[in-house]
C-alpha positions as CSV (number, residue, x, y, z in Angstrom):
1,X,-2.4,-5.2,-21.6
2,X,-3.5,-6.9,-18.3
3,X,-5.2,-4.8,-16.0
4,X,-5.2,-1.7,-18.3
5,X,-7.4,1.3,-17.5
6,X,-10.5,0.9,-20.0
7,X,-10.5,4.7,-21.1
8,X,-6.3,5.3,-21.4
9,X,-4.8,1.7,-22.0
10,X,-2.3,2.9,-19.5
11,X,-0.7,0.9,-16.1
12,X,1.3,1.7,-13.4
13,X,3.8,-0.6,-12.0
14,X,3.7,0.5,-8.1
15,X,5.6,-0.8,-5.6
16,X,4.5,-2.9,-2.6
17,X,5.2,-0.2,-0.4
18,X,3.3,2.3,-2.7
19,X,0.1,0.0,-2.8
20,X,-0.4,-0.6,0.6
21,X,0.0,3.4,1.7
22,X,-2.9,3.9,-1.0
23,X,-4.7,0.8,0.0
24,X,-4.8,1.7,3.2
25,X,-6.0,5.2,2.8
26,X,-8.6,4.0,0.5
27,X,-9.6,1.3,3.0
28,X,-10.0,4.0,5.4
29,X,-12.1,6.5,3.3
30,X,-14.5,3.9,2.6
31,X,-15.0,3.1,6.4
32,X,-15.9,6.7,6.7
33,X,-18.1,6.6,4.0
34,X,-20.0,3.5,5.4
35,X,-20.0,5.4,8.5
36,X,-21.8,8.3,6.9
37,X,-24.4,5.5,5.8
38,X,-24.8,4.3,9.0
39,X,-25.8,7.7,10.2
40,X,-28.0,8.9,7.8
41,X,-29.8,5.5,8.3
42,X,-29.8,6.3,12.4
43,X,-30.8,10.1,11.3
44,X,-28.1,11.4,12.8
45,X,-28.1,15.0,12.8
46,X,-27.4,16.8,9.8
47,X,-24.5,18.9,10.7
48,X,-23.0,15.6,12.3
49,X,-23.4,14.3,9.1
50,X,-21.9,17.2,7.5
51,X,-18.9,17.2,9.8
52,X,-18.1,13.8,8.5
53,X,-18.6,14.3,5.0
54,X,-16.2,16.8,5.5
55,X,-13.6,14.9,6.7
56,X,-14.0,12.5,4.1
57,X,-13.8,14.9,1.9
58,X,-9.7,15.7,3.2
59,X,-9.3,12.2,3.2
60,X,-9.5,12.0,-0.7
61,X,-7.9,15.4,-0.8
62,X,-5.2,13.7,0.9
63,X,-5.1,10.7,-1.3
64,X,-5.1,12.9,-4.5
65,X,-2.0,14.6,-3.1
66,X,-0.2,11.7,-2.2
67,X,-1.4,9.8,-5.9
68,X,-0.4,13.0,-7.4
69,X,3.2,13.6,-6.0
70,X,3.7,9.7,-6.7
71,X,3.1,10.4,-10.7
72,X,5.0,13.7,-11.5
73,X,8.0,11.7,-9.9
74,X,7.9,8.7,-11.4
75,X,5.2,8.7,-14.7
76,X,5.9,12.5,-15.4
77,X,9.4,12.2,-15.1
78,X,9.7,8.7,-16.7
79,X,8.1,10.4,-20.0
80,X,9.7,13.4,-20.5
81,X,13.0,11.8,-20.1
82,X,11.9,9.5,-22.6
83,X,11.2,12.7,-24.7
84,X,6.5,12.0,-24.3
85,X,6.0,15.6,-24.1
86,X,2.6,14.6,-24.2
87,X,2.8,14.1,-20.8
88,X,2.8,17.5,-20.0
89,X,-0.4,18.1,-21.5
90,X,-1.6,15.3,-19.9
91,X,-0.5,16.6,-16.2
92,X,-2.3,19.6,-16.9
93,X,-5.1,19.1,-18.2
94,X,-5.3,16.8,-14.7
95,X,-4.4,19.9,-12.5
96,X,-7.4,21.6,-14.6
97,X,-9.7,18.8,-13.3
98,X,-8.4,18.8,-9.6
99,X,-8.8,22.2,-9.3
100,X,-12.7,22.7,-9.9
């Protein structure tokens, strides 16, 4: 498999649409993050710093949602119409993680 993830084996197909929403959110994240750099290295403030961490922070929140909407209707569903119960398992032992 081309592309696989290393620790599943598993892909997703998205579409072009798809990949340039999640793109662009992720392209956006990192500019906050570099921007958090920038101000530690400026020694901003801390509770500047703090502010922005924060809204980084909802940013991937964001992008989890979004990611996570995307697979229970098309990976989820896909499987268990295909009769992968496994997949069930698999979403929830995801929600587990999410919600530390």
């Amino acid at each position: 498999m081309e592309n696989a993830c290393e620790c599943c084996g598993k892909t997703k197909i998205r579409s072009e649409e798809e990949y340039k929403r999640l793109i662009h959110r992720l392209n956006r994240i990192e500019g906050q993050v570099r921007g958090i750099r920038g101000m530690v290295e400026q020694s901003a403030y801390c509770t500047d710093i703090l502010v922005q961490v924060s809204a980084v922070t909802a940013a991937l929140n964001a992008f989890n949602r979004e990611l996570l909407a995307t697979h229970i209707r098309t990976c989820v569903s896909d499987d268990i119409r295909a009769g992968k119960d496994e997949t069930v398992d698999e979403l929830v032992s995801v929600l587990q993680k999410l919600m530390k």
